[in-house]
KEVO-257549 format. One record per residue (C-alpha): residue in one letter; x, y, z; residue number from 0. Coordinates in nm, 3 decimals. Example, Ala and Ser with C-alpha at 12.3 -4.5 7.8 and 13.67 -1.06 7.14 Angstrom:
REM KEVO-257549
res, c1, c2, c3, n
a, 1.230, -0.450, 0.780, 0
s, 1.367, -0.106, 0.714, 1
***
This chain:
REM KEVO-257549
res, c1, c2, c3, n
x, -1.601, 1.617, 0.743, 0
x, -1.536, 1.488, 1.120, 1
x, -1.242, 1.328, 1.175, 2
x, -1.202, 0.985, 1.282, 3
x, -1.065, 0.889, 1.674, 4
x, -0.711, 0.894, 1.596, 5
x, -0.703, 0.441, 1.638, 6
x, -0.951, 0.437, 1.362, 7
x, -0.899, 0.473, 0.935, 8
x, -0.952, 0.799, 0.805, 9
x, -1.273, 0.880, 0.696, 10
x, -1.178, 0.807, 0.316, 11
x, -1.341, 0.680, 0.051, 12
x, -1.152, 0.336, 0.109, 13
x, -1.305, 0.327, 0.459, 14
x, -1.615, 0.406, 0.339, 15
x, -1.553, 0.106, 0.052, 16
x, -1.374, -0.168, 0.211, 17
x, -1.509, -0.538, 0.182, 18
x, -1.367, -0.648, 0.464, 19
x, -1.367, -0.571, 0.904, 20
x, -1.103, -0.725, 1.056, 21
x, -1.033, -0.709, 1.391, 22
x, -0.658, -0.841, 1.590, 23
x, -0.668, -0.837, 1.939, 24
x, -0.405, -0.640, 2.165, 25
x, -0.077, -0.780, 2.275, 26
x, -0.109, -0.868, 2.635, 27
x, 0.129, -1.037, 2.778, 28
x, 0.495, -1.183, 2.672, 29
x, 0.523, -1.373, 2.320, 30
x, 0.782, -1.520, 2.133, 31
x, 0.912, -1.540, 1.753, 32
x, 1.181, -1.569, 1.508, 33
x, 1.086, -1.204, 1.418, 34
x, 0.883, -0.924, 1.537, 35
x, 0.762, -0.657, 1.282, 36
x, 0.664, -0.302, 1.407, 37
x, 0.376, -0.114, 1.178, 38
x, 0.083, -0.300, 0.974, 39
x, 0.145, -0.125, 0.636, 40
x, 0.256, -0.309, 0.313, 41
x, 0.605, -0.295, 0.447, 42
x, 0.510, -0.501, 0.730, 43
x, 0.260, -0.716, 0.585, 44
x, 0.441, -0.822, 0.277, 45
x, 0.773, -0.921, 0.535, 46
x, 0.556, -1.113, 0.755, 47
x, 0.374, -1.293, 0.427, 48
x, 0.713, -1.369, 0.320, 49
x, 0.842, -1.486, 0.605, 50
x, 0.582, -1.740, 0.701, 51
x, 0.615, -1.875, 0.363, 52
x, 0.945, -1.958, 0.435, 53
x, 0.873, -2.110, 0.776, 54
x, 0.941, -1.844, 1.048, 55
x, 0.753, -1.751, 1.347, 56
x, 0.651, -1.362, 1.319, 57
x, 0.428, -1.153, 1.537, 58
x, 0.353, -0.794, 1.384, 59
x, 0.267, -0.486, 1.573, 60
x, 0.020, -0.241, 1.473, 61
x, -0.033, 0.105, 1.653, 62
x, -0.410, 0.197, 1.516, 63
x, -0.514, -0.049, 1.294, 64
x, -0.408, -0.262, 0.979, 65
x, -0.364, 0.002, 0.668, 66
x, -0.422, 0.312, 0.890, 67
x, -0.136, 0.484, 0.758, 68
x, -0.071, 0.561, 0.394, 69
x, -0.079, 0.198, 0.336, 70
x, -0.437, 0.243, 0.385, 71
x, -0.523, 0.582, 0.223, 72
x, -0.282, 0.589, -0.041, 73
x, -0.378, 0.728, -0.444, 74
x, -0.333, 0.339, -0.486, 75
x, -0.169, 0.433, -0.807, 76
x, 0.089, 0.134, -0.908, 77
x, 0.358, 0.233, -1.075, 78
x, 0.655, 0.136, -1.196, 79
x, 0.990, 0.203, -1.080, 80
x, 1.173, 0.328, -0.738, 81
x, 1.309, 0.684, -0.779, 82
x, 1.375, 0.950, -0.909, 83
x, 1.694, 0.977, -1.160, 84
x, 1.880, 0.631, -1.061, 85
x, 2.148, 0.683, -1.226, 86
x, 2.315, 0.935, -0.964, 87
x, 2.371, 0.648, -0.771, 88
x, 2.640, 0.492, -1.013, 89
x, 2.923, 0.616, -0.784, 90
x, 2.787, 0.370, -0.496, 91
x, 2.623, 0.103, -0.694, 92
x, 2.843, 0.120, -1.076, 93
x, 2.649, 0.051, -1.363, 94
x, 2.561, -0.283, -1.313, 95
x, 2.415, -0.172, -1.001, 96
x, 2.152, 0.087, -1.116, 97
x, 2.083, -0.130, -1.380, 98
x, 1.946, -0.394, -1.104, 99
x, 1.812, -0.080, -0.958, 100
x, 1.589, -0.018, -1.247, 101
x, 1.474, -0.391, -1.303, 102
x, 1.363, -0.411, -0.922, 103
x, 1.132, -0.108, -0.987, 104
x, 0.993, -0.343, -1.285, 105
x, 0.984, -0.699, -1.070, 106
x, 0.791, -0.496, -0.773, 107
x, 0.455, -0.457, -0.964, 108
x, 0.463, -0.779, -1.068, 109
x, 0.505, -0.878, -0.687, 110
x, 0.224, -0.706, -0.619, 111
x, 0.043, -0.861, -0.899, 112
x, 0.123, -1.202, -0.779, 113
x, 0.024, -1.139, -0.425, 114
x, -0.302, -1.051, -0.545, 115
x, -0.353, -1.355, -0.768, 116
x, -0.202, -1.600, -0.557, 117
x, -0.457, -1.460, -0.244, 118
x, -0.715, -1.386, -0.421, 119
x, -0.762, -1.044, -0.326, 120
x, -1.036, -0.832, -0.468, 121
x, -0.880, -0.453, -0.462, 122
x, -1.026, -0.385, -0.789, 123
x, -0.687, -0.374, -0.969, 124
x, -0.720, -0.243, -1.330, 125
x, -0.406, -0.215, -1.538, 126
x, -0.356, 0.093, -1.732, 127
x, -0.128, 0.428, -1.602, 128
x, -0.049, 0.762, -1.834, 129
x, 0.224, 0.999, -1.717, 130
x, 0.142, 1.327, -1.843, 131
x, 0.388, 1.587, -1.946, 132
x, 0.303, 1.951, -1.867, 133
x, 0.570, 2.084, -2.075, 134
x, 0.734, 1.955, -2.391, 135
x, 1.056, 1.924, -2.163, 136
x, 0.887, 1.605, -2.018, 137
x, 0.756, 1.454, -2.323, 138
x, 1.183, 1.458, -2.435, 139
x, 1.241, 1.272, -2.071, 140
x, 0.897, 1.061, -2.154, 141
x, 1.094, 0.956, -2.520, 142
x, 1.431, 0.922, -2.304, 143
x, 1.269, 0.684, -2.041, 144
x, 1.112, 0.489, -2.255, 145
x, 1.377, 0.378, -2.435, 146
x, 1.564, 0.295, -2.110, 147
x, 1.308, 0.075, -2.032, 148
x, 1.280, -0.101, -2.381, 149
x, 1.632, -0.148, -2.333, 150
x, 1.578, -0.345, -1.970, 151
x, 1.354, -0.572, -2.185, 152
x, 0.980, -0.458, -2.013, 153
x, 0.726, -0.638, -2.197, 154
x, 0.440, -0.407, -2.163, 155
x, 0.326, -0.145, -2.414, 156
x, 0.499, 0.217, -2.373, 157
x, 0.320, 0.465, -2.625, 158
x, 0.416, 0.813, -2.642, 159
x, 0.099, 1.079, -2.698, 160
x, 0.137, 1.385, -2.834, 161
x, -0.155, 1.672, -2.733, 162
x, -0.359, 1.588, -3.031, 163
x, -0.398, 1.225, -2.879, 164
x, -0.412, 1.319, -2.513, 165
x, -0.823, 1.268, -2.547, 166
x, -0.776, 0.901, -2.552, 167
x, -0.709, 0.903, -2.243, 168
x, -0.799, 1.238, -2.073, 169
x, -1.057, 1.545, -2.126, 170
x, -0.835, 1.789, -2.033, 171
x, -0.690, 2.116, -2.209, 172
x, -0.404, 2.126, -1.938, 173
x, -0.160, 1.930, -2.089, 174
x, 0.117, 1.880, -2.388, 175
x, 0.161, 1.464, -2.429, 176
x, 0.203, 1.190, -2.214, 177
x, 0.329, 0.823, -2.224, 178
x, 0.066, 0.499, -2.183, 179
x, 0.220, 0.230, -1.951, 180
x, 0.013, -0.112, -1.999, 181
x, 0.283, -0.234, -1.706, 182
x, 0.098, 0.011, -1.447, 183
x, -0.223, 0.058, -1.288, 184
x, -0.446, 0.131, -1.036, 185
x, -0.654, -0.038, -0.717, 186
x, -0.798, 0.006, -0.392, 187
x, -0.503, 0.031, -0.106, 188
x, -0.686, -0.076, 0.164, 189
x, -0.894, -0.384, 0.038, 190
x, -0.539, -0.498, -0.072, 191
x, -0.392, -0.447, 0.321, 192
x, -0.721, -0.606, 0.398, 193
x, -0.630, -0.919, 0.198, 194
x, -0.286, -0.912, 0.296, 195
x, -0.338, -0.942, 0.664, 196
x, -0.609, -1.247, 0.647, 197
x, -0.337, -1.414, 0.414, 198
x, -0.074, -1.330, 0.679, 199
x, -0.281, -1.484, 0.942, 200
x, -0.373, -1.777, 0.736, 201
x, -0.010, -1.826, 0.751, 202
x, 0.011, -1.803, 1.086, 203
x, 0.161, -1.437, 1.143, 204
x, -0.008, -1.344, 1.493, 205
x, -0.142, -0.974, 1.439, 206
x, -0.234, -0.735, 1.699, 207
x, -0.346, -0.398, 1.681, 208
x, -0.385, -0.143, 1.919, 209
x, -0.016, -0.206, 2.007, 210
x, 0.220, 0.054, 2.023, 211
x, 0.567, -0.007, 2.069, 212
x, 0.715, 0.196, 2.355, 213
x, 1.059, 0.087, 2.426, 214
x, 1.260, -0.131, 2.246, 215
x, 1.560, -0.358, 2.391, 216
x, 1.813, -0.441, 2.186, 217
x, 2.088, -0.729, 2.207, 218
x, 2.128, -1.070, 2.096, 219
x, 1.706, -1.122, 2.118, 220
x, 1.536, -0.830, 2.135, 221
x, 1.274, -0.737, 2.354, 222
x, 1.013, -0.512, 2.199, 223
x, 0.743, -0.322, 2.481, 224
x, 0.409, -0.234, 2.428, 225
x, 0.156, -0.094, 2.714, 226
x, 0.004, -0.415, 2.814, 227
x, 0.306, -0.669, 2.680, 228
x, 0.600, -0.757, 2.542, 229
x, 0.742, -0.951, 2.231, 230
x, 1.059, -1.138, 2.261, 231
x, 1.238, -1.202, 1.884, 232
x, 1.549, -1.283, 1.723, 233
x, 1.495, -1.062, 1.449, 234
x, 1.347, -0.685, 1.435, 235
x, 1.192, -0.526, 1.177, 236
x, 1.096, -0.159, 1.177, 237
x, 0.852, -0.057, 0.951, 238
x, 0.676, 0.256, 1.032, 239
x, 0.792, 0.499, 0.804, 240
x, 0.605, 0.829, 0.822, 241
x, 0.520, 0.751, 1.161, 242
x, 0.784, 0.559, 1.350, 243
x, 0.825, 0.862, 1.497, 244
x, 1.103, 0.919, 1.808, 245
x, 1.081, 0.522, 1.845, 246
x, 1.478, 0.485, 1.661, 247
x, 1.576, 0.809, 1.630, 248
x, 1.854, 0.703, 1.390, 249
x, 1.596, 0.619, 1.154, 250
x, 1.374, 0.885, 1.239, 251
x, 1.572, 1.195, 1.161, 252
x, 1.678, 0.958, 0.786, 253
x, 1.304, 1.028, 0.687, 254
x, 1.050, 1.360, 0.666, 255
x, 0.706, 1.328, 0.681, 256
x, 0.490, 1.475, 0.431, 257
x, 0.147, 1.540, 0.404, 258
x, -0.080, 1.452, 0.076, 259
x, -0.425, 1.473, 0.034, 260
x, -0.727, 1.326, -0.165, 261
x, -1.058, 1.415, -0.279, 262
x, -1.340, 1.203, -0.382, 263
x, -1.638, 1.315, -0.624, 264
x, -1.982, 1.169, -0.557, 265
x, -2.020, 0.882, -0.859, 266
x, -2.025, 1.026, -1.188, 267
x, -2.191, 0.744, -1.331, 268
x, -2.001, 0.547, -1.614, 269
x, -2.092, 0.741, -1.912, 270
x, -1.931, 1.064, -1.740, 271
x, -1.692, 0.900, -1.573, 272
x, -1.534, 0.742, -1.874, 273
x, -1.535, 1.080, -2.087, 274
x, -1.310, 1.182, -1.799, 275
x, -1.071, 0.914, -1.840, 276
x, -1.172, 0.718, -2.127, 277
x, -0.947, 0.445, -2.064, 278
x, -1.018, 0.428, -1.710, 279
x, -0.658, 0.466, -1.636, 280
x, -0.478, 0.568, -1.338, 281
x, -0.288, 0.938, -1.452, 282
x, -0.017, 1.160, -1.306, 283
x, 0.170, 1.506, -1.436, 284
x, 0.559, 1.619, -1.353, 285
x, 0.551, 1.903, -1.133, 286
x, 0.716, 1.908, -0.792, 287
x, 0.363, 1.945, -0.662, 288
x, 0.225, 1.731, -0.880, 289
x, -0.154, 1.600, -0.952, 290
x, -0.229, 1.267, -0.932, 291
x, -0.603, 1.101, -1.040, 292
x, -0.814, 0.818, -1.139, 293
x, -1.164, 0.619, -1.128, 294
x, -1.267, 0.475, -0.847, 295
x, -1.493, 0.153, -0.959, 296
x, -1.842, 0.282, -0.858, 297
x, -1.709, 0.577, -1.094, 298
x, -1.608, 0.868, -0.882, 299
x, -1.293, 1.056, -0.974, 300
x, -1.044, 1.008, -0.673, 301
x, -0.812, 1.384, -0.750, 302
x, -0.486, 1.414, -0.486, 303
x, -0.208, 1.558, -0.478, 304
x, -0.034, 1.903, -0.268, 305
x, 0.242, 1.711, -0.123, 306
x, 0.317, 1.918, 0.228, 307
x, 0.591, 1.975, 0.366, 308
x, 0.521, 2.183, 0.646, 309
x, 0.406, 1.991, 0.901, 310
x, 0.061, 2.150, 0.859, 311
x, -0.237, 2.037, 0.702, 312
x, -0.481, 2.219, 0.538, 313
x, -0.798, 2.324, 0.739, 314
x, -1.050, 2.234, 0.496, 315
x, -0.881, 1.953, 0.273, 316
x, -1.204, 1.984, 0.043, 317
x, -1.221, 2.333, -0.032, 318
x, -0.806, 2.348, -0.078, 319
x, -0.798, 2.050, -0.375, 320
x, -1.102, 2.146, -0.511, 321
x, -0.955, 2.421, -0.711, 322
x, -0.698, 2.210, -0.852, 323
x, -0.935, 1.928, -0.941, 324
x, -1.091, 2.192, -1.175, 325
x, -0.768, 2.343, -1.323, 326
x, -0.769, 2.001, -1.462, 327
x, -1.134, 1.903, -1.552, 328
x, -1.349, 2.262, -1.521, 329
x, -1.613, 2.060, -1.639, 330
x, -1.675, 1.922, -1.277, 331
x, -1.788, 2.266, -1.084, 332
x, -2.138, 2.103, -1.046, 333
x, -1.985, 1.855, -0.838, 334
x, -2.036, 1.695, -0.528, 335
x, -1.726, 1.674, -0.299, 336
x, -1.800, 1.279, -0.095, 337
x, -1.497, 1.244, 0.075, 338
x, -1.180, 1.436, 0.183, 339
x, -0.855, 1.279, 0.349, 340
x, -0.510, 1.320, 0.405, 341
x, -0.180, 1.125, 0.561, 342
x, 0.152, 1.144, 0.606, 343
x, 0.420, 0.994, 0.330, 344
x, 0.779, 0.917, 0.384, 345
x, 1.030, 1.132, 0.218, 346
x, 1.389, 1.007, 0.174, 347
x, 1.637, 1.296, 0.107, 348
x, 1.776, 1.133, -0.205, 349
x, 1.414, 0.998, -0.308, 350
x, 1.550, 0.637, -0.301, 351
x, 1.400, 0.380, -0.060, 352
x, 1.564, 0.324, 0.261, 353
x, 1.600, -0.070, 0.319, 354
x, 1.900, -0.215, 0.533, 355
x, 2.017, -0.294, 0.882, 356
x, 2.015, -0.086, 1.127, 357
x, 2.391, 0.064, 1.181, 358
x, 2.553, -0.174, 1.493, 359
x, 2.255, -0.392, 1.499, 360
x, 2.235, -0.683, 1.296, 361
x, 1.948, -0.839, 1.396, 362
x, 1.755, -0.513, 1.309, 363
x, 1.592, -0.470, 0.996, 364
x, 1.412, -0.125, 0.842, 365
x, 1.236, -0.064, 0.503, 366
x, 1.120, 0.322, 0.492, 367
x, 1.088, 0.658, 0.312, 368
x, 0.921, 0.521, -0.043, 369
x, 0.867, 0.900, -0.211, 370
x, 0.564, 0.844, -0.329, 371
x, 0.620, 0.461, -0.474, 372
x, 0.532, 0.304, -0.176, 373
x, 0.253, 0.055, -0.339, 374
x, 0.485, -0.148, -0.525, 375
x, 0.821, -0.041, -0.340, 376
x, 0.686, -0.212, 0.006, 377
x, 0.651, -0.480, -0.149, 378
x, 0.990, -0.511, -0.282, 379
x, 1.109, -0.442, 0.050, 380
x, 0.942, -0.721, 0.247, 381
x, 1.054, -0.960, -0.041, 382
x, 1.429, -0.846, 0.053, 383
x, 1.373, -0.815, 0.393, 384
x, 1.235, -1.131, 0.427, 385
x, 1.544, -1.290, 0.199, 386
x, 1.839, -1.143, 0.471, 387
x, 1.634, -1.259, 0.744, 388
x, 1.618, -1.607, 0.658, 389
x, 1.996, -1.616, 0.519, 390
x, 1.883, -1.607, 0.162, 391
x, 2.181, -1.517, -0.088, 392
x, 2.096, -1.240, -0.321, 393
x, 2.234, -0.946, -0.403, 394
x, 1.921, -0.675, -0.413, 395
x, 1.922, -0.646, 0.022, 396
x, 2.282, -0.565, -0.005, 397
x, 2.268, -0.335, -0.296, 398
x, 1.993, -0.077, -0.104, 399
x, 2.219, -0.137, 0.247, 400
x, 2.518, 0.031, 0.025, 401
x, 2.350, 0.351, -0.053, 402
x, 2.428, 0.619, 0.222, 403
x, 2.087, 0.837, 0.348, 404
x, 2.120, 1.164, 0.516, 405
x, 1.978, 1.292, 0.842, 406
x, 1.786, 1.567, 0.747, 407
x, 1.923, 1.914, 0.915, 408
x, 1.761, 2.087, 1.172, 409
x, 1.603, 1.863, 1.426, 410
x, 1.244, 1.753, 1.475, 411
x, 1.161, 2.082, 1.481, 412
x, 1.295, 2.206, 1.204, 413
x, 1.367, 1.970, 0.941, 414
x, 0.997, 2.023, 0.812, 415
x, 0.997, 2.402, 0.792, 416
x, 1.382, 2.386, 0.629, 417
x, 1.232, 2.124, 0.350, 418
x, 0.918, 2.303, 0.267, 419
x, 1.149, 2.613, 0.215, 420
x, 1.380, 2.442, -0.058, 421
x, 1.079, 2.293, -0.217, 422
x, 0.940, 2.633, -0.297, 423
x, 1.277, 2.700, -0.461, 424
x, 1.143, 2.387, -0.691, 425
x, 0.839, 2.502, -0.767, 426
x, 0.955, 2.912, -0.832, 427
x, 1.200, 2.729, -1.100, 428
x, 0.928, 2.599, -1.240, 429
x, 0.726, 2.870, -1.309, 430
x, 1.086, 3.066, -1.505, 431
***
């Protein structure tokens, strides 16, 4: 696999796939707007979407190109929820809080769902998720959880599976149960960006890529730099995540990138395909390096997973999942291996997203460090975002702004190498 000039998408399958070439010019020149957004990912799309609909001016800045980050090259897996364990945040939030917590996590697919319906965007969105439990342990938490979420009211079919009914919705020996969630899904990442952006310019957001941001000003209207211009706003929002980089460093050191990688089969064809996944659902285990997998529509299985935390990718991305695509289906070894791909995730250290103002600036906004619930969380984010912008009252901004996030230890340097050593701790526990 060659990689792709580091302005272009990854050579992915959703590269490969997409129904759509856009193209934004580069910012040249000064501009002017109620807000300027930095990074062309969900988080920054679905701010500037909301935005315009409620009347502002907003140019958004993209580095590379629209999607190139994991917006773009995601597991598109859409899934409920925010976090991990919410209720640890009682001592900030108090019940009532986590409890609005929770129904967010519930409300953000549904924005999602509604941004595709009300753009018409064809990402090939099938509804349909199955957690699987790799030890009965999980199927207890699977019994636990589901009853929480009963109790919020979700409308949407929760059905517990015990091993004997796993093949329903999985050929695979490797697991003990699992849970069906009608509520969650599955679609392709970067046709939805895609769709996002021409609705965003329908709107009249003004996009440019091939923009990085290289200084930014801050005061009363800030002035945001890029090589060839500059953007003059009332309002900032930051929303890089994985790769904002050195650009705030108060944000920066708040979030650790980490790398996770896909593989795509050649097409299966239906028939195989479906005795796969049967269901044609989107499916995901427990473990702290965990396995994530589904259909792709022309019937490939799309297998990912091997979250890094090193810093370091693997050499051959192919030949390193490979193995653990077949620890789940063995019945694949005579397949073709299309596409490989990786990117970078942001990584919170208390898993929850990261969505507030930045500390002394009040006309700066940031939305980062999703965990691995990015598809549906970025759009929760540009909903709120949007909302304290415009001087909307409503209590979900405020509720993320009160939860404190750590600077990871160590540096830029070290941070990675100090993360990937307590995450081993994780996975040794698991194996007691």
């Amino acid at each position: 696999m060659s990689a792709a000039p580091p302005h272009l998408h990854a050579p992915s399958y959703y590269a490969a796939s997409r129904n759509r070439s856009l193209e934004f010019p580069t910012l040249q020149g000064g501009q002017r707007a109620d807000v300027c957004i930095v990074g062309g990912g969900f988080s920054g799309l679905n701010t500037a979407l909301e935005l315009a609909e409620r009347g502002l001016s907003v140019i958004l800045l993209e580095a590379r190109q629209i999607g190139w980050g994991a917006s773009g090259r995601n597991g598109g897996q859409l899934i409920r929820g925010l976090g991990h364990d919410l209720q640890r945040f009682a001592p900030q939030l108090g019940a009532d809080g986590v409890r609005e917590l929770k129904r967010m996590g519930l409300e953000a697919v549904q924005l999602v769902r509604r941004r595709i319906e009300r753009h018409a965007i064809d990402c090939d969105l099938t509804w349909g998720y199955c957690d699987l439990a790799n030890t009965p342990a999980h199927l207890e938490d699977f019994a636990a959880e589901r009853e929480d979420l009963l109790a919020l009211g979700y409308p949407h079919e929760l059905r517990l599976l015990d091993a004997a009914e796993l093949p329903q919705v999985i050929d695979s020996q490797r697991y003990v149960g699992g849970m069906i969630d009608r509520g969650s899904g599955h679609l392709h990442p970067l046709n939805l960006a895609l769709g996002e952006a021409a609705a965003a310019a329908q709107l009249g957001v003004r996009l440019f890529e091939q923009s990085p941001v290289t200084r930014l000003d801050y005061g009363a209207r800030v002035r945001v730099h890029t090589p060839q211009g500059q953007v003059e706003a009332d309002s900032l929002v930051l929303a890089g995540n994985a790769y904002l980089g050195d650009l705030e460093p108060t944000l920066g050191g708040k979030v650790l990138p980490a790398g996770s990688y896909i593989i795509a089969t050649e097409p299966l064809g239906e028939a195989r395909a479906r005795q796969l996944i049967p269901q044609n659902m989107a499916l995901c285990d427990q473990r702290v390096a965990l396995d994530y997998f589904r259909l792709s529509a022309d019937h490939r299985l799309l297998f990912g997973g091997a979250c890094h935390y090193s810093g370091r990718d693997p050499r051959d991305i192919a030949a390193y999942m490979r193995p653990k695509m077949l620890k789940v289906f063995p019945q694949l070894a005579d397949v073709r291996i299309d596409f490989q791909w990786g990117g970078m995730i942001g990584i919170g250290a208390n898993r929850l997203p990261q969505i507030g103002r930045l500390p002394g600036r009040d006309n700066v906004y940031f939305a980062q460090a999703y965990s691995g619930h990015g598809l549906n969380a970025t759009h929760l984010a540009g909903k709120l975002l949007a909302e304290a912008i415009a001087g909307q009252q409503g209590g979900g901004f405020d509720l993320f702004a009160r939860v404190p996030h750590l600077t990871f230890p160590g540096g830029r340097h070290l941070r990675s190498p100090l993360l990937a050593l307590g995450m081993l701790w994780y996975r040794l526990k698991e194996l007691l």
